[in-house]
DRENDO-1510 file (C-alpha; in Angstrom, 1 decimal, always signed):
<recs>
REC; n; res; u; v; w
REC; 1; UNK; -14.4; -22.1; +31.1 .
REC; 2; UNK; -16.0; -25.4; +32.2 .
REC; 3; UNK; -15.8; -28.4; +29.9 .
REC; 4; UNK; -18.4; -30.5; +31.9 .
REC; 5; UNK; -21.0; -32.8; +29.7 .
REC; 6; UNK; -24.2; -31.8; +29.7 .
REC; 7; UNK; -26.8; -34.7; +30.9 .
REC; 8; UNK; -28.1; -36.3; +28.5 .
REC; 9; UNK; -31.4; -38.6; +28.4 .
REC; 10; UNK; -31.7; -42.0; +29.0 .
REC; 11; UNK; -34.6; -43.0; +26.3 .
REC; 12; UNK; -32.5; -43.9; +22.9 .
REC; 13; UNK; -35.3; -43.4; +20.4 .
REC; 14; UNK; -34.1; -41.3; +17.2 .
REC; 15; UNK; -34.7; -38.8; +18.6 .
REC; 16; UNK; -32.9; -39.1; +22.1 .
REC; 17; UNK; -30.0; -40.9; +20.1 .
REC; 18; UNK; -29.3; -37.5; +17.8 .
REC; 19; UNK; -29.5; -35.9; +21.4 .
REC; 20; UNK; -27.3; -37.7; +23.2 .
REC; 21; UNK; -24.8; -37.2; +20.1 .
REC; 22; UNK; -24.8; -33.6; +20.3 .
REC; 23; UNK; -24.4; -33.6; +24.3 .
REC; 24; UNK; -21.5; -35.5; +24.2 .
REC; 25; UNK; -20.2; -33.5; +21.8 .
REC; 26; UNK; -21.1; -30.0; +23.7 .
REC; 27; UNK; -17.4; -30.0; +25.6 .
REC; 28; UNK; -15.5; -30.4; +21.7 .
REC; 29; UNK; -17.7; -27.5; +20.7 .
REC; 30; UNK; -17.4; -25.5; +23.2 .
REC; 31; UNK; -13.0; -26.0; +23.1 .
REC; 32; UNK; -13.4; -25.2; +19.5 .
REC; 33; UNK; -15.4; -21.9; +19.9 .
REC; 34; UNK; -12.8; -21.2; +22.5 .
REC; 35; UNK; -9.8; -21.5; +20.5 .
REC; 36; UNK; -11.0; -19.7; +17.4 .
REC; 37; UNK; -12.5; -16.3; +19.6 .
REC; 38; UNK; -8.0; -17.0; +21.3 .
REC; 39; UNK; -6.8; -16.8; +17.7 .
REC; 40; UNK; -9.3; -14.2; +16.1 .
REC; 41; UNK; -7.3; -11.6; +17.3 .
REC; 42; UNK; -3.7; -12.4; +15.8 .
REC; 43; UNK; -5.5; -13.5; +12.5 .
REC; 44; UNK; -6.8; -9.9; +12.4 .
REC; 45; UNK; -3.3; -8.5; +12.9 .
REC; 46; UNK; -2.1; -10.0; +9.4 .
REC; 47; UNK; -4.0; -7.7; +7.4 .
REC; 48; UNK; -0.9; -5.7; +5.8 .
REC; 49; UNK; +1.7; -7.8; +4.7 .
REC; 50; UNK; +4.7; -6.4; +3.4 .
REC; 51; UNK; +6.5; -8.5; +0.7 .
REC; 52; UNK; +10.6; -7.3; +0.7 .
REC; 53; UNK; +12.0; -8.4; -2.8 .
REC; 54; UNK; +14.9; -7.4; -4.3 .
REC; 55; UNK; +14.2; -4.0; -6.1 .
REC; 56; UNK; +10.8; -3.2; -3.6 .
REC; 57; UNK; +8.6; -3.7; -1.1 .
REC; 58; UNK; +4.8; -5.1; -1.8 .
REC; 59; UNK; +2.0; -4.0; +0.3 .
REC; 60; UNK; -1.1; -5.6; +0.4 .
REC; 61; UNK; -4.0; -5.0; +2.2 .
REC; 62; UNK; -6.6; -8.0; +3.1 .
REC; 63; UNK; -4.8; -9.6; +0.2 .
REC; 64; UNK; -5.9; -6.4; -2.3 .
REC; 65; UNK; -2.6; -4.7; -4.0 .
REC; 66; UNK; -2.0; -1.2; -2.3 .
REC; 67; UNK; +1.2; +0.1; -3.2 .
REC; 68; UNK; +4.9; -1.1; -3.4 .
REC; 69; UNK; +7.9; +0.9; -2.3 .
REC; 70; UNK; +10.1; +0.9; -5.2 .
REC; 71; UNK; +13.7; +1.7; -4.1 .
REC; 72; UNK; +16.5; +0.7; -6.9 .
REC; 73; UNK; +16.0; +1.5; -10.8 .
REC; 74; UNK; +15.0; +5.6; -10.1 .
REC; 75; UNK; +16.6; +8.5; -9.3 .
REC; 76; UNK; +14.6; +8.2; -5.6 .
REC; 77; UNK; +12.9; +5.8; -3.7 .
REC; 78; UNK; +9.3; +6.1; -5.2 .
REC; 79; UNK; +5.6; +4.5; -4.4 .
REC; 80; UNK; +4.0; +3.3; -7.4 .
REC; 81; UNK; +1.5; +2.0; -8.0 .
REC; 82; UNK; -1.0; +2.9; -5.6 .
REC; 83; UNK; -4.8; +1.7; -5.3 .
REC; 84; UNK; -8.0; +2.7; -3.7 .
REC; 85; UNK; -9.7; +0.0; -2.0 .
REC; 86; UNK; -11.3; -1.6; -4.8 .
REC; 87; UNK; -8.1; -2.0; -6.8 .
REC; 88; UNK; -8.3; +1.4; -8.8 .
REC; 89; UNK; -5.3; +3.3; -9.2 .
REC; 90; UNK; -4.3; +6.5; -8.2 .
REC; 91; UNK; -1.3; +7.9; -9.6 .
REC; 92; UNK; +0.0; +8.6; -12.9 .
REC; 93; UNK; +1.4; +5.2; -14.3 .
REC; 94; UNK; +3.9; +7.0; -17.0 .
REC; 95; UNK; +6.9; +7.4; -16.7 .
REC; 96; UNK; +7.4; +3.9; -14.9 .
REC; 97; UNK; +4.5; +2.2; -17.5 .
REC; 98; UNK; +5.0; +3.7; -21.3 .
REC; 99; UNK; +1.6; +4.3; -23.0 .
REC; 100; UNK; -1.2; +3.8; -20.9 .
REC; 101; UNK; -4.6; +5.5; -22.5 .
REC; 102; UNK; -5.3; +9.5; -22.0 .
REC; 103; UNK; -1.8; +10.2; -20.2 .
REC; 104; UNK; +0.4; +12.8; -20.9 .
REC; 105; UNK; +4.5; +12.8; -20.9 .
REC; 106; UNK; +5.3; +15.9; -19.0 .
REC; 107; UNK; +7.7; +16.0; -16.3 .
REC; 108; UNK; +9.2; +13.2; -16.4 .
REC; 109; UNK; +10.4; +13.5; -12.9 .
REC; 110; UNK; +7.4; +13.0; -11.5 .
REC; 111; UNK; +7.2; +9.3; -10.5 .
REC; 112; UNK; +4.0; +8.6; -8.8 .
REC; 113; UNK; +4.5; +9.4; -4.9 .
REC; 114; UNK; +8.3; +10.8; -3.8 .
REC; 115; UNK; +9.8; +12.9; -1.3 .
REC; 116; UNK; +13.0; +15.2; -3.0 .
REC; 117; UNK; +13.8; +19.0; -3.7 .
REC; 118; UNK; +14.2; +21.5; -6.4 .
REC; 119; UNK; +17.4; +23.4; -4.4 .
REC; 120; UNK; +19.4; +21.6; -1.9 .
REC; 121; UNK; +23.2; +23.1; -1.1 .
REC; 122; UNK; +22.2; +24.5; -4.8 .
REC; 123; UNK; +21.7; +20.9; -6.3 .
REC; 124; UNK; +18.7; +20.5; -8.5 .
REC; 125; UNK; +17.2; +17.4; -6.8 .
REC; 126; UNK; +13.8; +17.5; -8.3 .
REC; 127; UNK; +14.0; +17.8; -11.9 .
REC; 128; UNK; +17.9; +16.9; -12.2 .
REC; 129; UNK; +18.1; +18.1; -16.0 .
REC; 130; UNK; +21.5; +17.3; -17.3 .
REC; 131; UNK; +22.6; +16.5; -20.7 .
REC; 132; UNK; +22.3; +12.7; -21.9 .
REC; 133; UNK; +24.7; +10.7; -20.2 .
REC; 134; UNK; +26.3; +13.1; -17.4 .
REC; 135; UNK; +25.8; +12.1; -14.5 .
REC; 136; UNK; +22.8; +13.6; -12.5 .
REC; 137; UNK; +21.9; +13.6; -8.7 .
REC; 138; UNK; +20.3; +10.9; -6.9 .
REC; 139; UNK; +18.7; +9.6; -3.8 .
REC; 140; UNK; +20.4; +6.4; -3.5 .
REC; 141; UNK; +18.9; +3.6; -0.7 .
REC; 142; UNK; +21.5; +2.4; +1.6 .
REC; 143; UNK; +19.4; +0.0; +3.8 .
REC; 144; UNK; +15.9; -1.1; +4.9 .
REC; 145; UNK; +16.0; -0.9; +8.5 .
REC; 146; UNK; +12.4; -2.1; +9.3 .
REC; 147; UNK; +9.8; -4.4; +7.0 .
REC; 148; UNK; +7.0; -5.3; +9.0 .
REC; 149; UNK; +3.5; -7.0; +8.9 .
REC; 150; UNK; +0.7; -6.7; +10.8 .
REC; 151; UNK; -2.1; -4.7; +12.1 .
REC; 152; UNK; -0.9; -2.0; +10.0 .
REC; 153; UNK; +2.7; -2.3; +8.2 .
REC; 154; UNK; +5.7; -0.4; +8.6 .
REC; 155; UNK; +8.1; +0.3; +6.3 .
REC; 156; UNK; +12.0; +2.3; +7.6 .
REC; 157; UNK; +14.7; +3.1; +5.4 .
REC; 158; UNK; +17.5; +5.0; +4.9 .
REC; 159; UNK; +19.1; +7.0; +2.0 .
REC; 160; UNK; +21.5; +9.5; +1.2 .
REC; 161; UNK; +21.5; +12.7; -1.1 .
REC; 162; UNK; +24.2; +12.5; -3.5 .
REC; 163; UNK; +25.8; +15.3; -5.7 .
REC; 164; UNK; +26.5; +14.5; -9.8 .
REC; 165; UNK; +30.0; +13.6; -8.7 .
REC; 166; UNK; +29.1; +11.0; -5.9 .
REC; 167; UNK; +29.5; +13.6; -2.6 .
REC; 168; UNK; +27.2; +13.1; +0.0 .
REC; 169; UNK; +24.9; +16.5; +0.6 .
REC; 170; UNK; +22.5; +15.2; +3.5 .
REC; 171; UNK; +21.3; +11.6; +5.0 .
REC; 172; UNK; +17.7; +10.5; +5.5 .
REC; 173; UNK; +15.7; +8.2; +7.3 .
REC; 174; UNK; +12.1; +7.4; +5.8 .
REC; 175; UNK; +9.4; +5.8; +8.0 .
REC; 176; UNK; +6.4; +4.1; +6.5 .
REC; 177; UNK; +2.8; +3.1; +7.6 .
REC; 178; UNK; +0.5; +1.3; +6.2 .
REC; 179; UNK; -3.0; +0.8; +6.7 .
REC; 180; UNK; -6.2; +0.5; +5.9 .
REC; 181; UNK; -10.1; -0.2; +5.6 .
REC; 182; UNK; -12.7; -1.0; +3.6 .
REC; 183; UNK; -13.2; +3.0; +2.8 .
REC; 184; UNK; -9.7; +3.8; +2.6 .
REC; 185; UNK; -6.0; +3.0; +1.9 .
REC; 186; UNK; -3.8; +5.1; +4.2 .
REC; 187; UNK; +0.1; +5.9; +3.8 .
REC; 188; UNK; +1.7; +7.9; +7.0 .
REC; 189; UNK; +5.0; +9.1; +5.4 .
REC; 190; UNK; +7.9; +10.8; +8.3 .
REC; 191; UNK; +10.8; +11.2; +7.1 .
REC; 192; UNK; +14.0; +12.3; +9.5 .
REC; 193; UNK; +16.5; +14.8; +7.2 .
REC; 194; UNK; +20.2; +14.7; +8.5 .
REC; 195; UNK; +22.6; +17.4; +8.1 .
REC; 196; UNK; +25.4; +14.7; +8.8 .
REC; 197; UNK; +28.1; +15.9; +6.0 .
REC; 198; UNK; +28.0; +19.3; +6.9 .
REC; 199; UNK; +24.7; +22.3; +6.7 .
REC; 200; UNK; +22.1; +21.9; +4.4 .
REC; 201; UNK; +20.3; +24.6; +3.0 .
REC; 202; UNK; +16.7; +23.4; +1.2 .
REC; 203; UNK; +16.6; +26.7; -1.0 .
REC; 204; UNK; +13.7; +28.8; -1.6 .
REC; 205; UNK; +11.6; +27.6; -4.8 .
REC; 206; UNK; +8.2; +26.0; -5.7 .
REC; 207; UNK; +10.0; +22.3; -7.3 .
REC; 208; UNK; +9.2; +20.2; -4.6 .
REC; 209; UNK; +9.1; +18.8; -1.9 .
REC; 210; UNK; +6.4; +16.0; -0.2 .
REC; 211; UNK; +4.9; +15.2; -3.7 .
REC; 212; UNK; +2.4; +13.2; -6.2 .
REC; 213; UNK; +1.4; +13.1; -9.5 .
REC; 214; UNK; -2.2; +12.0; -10.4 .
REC; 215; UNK; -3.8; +10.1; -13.3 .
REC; 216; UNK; -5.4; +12.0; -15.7 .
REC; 217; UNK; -9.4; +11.2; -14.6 .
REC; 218; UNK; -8.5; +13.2; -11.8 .
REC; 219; UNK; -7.2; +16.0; -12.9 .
REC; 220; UNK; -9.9; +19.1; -13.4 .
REC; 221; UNK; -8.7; +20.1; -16.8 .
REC; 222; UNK; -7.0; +18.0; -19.4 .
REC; 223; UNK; -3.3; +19.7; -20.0 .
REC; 224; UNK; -0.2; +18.6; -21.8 .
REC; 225; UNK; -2.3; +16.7; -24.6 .
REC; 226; UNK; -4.0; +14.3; -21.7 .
REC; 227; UNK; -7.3; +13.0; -22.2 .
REC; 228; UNK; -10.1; +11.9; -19.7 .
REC; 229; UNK; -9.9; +14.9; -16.7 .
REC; 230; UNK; -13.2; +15.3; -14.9 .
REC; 231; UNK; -11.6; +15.9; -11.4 .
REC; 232; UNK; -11.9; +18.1; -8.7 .
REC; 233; UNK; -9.6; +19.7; -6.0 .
REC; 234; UNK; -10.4; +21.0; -3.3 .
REC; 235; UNK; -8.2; +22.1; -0.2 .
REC; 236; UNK; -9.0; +23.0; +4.0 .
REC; 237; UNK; -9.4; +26.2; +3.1 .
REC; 238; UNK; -12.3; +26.1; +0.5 .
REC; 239; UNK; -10.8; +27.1; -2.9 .
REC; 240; UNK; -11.3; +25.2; -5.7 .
REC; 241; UNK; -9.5; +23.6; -8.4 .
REC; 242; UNK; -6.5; +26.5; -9.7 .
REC; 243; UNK; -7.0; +28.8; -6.7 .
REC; 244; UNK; -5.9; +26.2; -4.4 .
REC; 245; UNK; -2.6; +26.5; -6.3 .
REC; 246; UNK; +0.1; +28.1; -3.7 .
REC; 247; UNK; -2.0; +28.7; -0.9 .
REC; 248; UNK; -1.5; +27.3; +2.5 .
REC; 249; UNK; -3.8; +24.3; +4.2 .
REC; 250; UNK; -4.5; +21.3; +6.0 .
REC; 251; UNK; -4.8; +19.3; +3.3 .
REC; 252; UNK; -5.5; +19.2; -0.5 .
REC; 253; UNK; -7.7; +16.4; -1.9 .
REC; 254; UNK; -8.3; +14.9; -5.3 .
REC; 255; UNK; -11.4; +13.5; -6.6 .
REC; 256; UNK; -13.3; +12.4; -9.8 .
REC; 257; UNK; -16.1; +10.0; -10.7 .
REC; 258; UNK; -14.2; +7.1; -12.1 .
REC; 259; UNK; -15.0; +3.5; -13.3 .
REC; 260; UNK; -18.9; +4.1; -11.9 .
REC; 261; UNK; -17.8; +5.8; -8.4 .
REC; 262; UNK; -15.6; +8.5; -7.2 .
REC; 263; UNK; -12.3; +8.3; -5.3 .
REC; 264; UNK; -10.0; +10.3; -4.5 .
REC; 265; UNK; -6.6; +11.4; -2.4 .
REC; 266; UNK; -6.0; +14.0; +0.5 .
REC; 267; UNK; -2.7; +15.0; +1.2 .
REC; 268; UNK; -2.2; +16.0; +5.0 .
REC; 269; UNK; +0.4; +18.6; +6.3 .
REC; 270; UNK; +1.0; +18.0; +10.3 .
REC; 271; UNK; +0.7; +20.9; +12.6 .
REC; 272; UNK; +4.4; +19.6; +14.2 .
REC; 273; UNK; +5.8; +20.3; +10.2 .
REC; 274; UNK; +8.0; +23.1; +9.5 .
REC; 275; UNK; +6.0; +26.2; +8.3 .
REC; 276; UNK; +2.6; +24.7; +9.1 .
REC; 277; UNK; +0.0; +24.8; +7.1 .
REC; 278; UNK; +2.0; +24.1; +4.0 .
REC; 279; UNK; +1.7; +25.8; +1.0 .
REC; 280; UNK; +0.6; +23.5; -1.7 .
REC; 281; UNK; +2.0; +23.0; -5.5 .
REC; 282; UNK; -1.2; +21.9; -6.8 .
REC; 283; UNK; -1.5; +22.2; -10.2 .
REC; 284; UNK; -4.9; +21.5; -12.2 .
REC; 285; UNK; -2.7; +19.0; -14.6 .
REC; 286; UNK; -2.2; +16.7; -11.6 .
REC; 287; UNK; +0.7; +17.6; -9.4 .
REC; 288; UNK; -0.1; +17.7; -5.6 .
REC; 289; UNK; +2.6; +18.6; -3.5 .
REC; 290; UNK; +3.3; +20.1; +0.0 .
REC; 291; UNK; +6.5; +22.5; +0.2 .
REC; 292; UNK; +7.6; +24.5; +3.4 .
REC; 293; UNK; +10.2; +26.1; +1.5 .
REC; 294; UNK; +9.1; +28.2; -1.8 .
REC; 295; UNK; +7.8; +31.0; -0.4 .
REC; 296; UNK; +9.1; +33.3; -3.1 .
REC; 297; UNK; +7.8; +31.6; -6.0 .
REC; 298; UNK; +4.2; +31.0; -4.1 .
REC; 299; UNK; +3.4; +34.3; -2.1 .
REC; 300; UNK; +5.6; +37.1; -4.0 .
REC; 301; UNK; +8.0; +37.7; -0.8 .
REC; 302; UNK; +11.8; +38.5; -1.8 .
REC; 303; UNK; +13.8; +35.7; -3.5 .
REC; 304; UNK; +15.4; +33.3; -0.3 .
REC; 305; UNK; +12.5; +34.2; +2.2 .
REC; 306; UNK; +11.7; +30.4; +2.4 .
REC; 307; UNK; +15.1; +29.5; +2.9 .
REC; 308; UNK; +15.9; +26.6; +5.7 .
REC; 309; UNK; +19.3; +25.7; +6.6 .
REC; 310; UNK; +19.7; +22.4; +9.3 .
REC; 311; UNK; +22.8; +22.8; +10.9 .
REC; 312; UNK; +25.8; +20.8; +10.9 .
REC; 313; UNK; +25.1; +17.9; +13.2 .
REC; 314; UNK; +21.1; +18.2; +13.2 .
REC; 315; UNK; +17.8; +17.4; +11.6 .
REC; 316; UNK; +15.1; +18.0; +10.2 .
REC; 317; UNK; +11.4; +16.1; +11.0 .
REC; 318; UNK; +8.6; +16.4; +8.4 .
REC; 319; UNK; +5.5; +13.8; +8.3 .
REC; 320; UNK; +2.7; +13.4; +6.0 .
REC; 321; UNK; -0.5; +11.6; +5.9 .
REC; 322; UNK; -1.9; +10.1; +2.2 .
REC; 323; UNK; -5.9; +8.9; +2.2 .
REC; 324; UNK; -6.5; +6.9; -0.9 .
REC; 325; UNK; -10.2; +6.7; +0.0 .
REC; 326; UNK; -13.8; +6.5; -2.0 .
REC; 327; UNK; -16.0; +8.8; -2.6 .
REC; 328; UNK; -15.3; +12.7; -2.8 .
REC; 329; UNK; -13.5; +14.9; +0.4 .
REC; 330; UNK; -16.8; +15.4; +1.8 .
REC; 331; UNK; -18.0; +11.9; +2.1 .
REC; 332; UNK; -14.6; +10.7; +2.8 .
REC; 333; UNK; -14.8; +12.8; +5.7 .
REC; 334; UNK; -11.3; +14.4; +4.7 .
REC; 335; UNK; -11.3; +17.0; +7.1 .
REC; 336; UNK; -12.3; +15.0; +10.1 .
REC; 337; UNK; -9.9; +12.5; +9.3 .
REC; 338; UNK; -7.0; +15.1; +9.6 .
REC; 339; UNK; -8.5; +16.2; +12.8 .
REC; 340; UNK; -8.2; +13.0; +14.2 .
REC; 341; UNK; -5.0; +12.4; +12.9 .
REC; 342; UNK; -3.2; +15.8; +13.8 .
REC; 343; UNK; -5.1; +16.1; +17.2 .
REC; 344; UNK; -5.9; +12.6; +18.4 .
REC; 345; UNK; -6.9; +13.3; +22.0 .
REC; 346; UNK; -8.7; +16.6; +21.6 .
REC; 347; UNK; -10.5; +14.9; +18.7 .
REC; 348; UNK; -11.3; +11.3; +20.2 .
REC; 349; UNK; -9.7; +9.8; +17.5 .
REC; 350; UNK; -7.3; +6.6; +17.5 .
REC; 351; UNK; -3.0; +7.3; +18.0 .
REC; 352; UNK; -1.2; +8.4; +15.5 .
REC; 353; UNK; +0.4; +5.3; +13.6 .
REC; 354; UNK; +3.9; +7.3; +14.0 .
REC; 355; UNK; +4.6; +9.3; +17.3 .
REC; 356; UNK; +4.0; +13.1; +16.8 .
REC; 357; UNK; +7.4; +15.3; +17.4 .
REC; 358; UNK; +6.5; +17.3; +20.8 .
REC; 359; UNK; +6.6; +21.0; +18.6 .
REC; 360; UNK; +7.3; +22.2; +15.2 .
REC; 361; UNK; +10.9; +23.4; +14.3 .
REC; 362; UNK; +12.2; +26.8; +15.3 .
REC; 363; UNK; +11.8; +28.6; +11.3 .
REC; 364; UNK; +14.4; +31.8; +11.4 .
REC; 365; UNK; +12.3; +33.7; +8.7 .
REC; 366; UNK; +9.2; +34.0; +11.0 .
</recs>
């Protein structure tokens, strides 16, 4: 780019004089203009900044709270809370926020947005019902391997699966990315399942696996004494509200009209996921969650049919997709979003934010 100064004319009336002003000043313009379109785009790559602190990780999105990753003081690492564009929330706030209007206490073990199992080696991971003060299984966090800003944020940690008595059952590794828009907050969630400490057998029932809970507005009937449920979901296939319960899809979304507009969540299954399409633990009283492993309890087959065992020595890869977008699934363009996320080239739609795995797991009951 040439700096040269414009010529400028030699009559000095007001006029002239503003004139000659600004042409001397042309060259500082122009070296301004120049510097601010060099440094637009790494200002543009700080719009998710992650915040490490000592119990969690903060994720904001052009400044607007999205979620934090919350991995000491529960019985798994949990995301809570999580917002809509807009700042509306998503997920049920109780248990981790005691008495918030029109919420019910049920199931205490669902926190918001986790990953864990009903039946693992034959240990209740999921609901973990014990008797007050034995000791029940946990996820514990061992180390955050990656906490990173930028264009979109990621997020890597691992854990390990421990017994009641301390023993190690299985290892995992838990990548996170964040991003987002002015329609949508998206979480991609992959997490990396080690058999390190032996096999691992993820038994055969419906408590689990890649799950959420959501507030009560967005549930389609009000259950367990809630209040406030005008929601609506809906899955790939079609079925509506309690018949997408158990089925297998895509994705399952979550809507309701709240605060004077509607938003909602999509859950996506990827086509590289064990089992693919999930089927879906979607209950009308606000559980959303994708299992590859109860297919007794879901589709009537024998007891153990959706039993998985990952060798000694190997793994297992599952990735997710959350939208937290506005509006309903249709105008959220739910569907067309998974498209583009599960089939990026074929679709024309950006890279996925994690690498795909090349093909889906070999599944021994198929």
């Amino acid at each position: 780019m040439s700096l040269r100064r414009l010529p400028c004319p030699r009559e000095f009336n007001a006029a002239g004089r503003l004139l000659a002003v600004l042409c001397h000043l042309a060259p500082v313009v122009a070296l301004s203009l120049a510097i601010v379109c060099a440094l637009a785009p790494r200002l543009a790559q700080a719009d998710v900044v992650l915040e490490r602190r000592e119990d969690r990780v903060d994720v904001t999105v052009e400044g607007e709270p999205f979620t934090s990753y919350i991995f000491q003081g529960h019985a798994q690492p949990i995301l809570f809370p999580i917002r809509v564009p807009g700042g509306e929330t998503i997920t049920r706030s109780w248990p981790m926020v005691p008495d918030v209007e029109g919420e019910a206490h049920d199931h205490v073990h669902h926190e918001s947005l986790w990953f864990c199992h009903g039946l693992v080696n034959g240990i209740d991971f999921w609901a973990r019902k014990h008797a007050a003060g034995v000791p029940t299984p946990r996820i514990e966090h061992v180390n955050l391997r990656v906490c990173q800003s930028g264009p979109q944020g990621l997020l890597e940690a691992d854990n390990r699966w421990c017994a009641a008595d301390g023993t190690v059952v299985c290892t995992d590794t838990r990548t996170l990315a964040f991003s987002g828009d002015a329609a949508a907050h998206t979480l991609d969630y992959l997490i990396t399942l080690r058999a390190d400490h032996g096999p691992v057998t993820f038994g055969d029932t419906k408590e689990g696996t890649m799950a959420l809970r959501v507030r009560s507005a967005l549930q389609p009937v009000d259950a367990y004494q809630s209040t406030g449920a005008v929601g609506k979901i809906v899955n790939s296939s079609g079925l509506i509200d309690g018949a997408a319960w158990g089925k297998p899809a895509r994705w399952v979304d979550y809507s309701a009209p709240i605060a004077g507009r509607t938003i909602g969540v999509a859950a996506f299954d990827h086509p590289t996921n064990l089992r693919h399409p999930a089927l879906w633990h979607a209950r009308e009283y606000g559980l959303c969650a994708a299992n590859p492993f109860g297919i007794h309890d879901f589709t009537g087959a024998p007891p153990g049919s959706g039993d998985y065992t990952i060798p000694a020595g190997g793994t297992l890869e599952l990735r997710y997709r959350f939208v937290f977008h506005t509006l309903d699934a249709e105008g959220a363009r739910v569907e067309e979003r998974w498209q583009q996320w599960a089939h990026p080239k074929s679709s024309g739609g950006p890279a996925p934010s994690i690498p795909a795995a090349p093909s889906p797991p070999k599944d021994p009951s198929r």
